[in-house]
Phi, psi and omega in degrees: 000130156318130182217118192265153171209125184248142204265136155348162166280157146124359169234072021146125186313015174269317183294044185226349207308313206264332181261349177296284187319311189292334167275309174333299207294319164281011177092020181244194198215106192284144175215063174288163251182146193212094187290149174309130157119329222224062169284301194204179183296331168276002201280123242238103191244040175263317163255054226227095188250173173296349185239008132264008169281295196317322197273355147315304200271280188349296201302320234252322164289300169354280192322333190264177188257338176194205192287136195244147179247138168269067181294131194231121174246143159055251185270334153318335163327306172266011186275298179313308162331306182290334173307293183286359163282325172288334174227068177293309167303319172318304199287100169304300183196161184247131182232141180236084200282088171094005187218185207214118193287135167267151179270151157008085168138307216261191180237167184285038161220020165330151169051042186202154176291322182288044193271196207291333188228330189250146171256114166285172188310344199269314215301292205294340163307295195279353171277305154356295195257000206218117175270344185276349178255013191248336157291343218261278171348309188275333171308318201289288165349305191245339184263332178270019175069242171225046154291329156251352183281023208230135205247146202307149166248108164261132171220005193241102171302007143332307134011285170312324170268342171287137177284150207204097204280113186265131170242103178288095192245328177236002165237222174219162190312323192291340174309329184286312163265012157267344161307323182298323183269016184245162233250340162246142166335142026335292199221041176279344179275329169322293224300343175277348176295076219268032164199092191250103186276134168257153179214146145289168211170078177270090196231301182138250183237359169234044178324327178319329184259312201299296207249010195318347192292297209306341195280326182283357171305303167340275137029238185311347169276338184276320170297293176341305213277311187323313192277339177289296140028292197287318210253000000 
């Protein structure tokens, strides 16, 4: 199966590499992304909206010959959502590393301590002593334009019937699912999604690099399970 797969921000169709060898090696056909803006570090993200990273993905399923899986890293979760909103039928299923799909109205780091301009106490504690995440912060603040200030339009409930693997990497599934029962984001858009595998992933914030055999085992046994499911 074609598996697109989109990096977090602030990351690069490279940081996919190991796990890209590894779905080859299992028979699919890796397709990482390189979100607009973020070629390289100097690159001019000032006009850069949220709806040319989705369009971007979109254009990239358009491209394919058949049904497609989305991997979603970090703030990227919600870039593949909105992706599958837009091509619901297209999407076999979405996996979601380390991230959350955000709903309708919100932005894609809704509900998590890091969104684009304000820091929670952990967050300014840890910038405070870690100068490279407190330079990370200020990229974000000032450098991405309205790649995250800018907020989802979902309209097609369709959505909702593609299946969707949540990979639980700095927090835990159980974690998830008491979000799912609570009345604000994270995860009030999981909870409508109505075939949601949660998998643990004790990786920290890049399972991609830490863990790829494992993150791509996931991967791939879920696809596995889809086509026995399927046949």
């Amino acid at each position: 199966m074609d598996v697109i797969l989109v990096p977090g921000l602030w990351l690069d169709s490279s940081s996919w590499q190991e796990v890209s060898d590894r779905l080859r090696e299992a028979g699919h056909v890796p397709h990482p992304l390189t979100l607009r803006g973020l070629t390289s570090r100097t690159a001019d993200r000032s006009g850069v909206m949220l709806a040319d990273h989705v369009a971007l993905i979109v254009n990239t399923i358009d491209q394919m010959g058949g049904p497609v899986a989305l991997v979603g890293h970090a703030e990227a979760c919600g870039l593949v959502h909105a992706a599958a909103n837009r091509r619901p039928d297209r999407v076999a299923r979405t996996f979601h590393v380390g991230g959350l799909p955000s709903a309708d109205g919100t932005y894609v780091l809704t509900g998590f301590a890091a969104d684009s301009h304000h820091d929670t106490a952990d967050i300014a504690r840890r910038c405070a002593v870690d100068d490279a995440l407190a330079a990370l912060r200020e990229r974000q603040r000032t450098g991405d334009g309205q790649g995250i200030d800018t907020s989802q339009r979902l309209t097609d409930d369709r959505r909702y019937d593609v299946p969707a693997t949540v990979i639980a990497s700095e927090y835990t599934s159980e974690d998830v699912r008491r979000w799912m029962t609570e009345p604000a984001d994270p995860a009030t858009e999981l909870a409508r999604i109505r075939d949601v595998t949660l998998v643990d992933l004790p990786a920290g914030h890049w399972p991609q690099f830490e863990r790829s055999a494992d993150l791509t085992r996931i991967i791939v046994d879920a696809l596995a399970d889809d086509a026995r499911s399927a046949a």
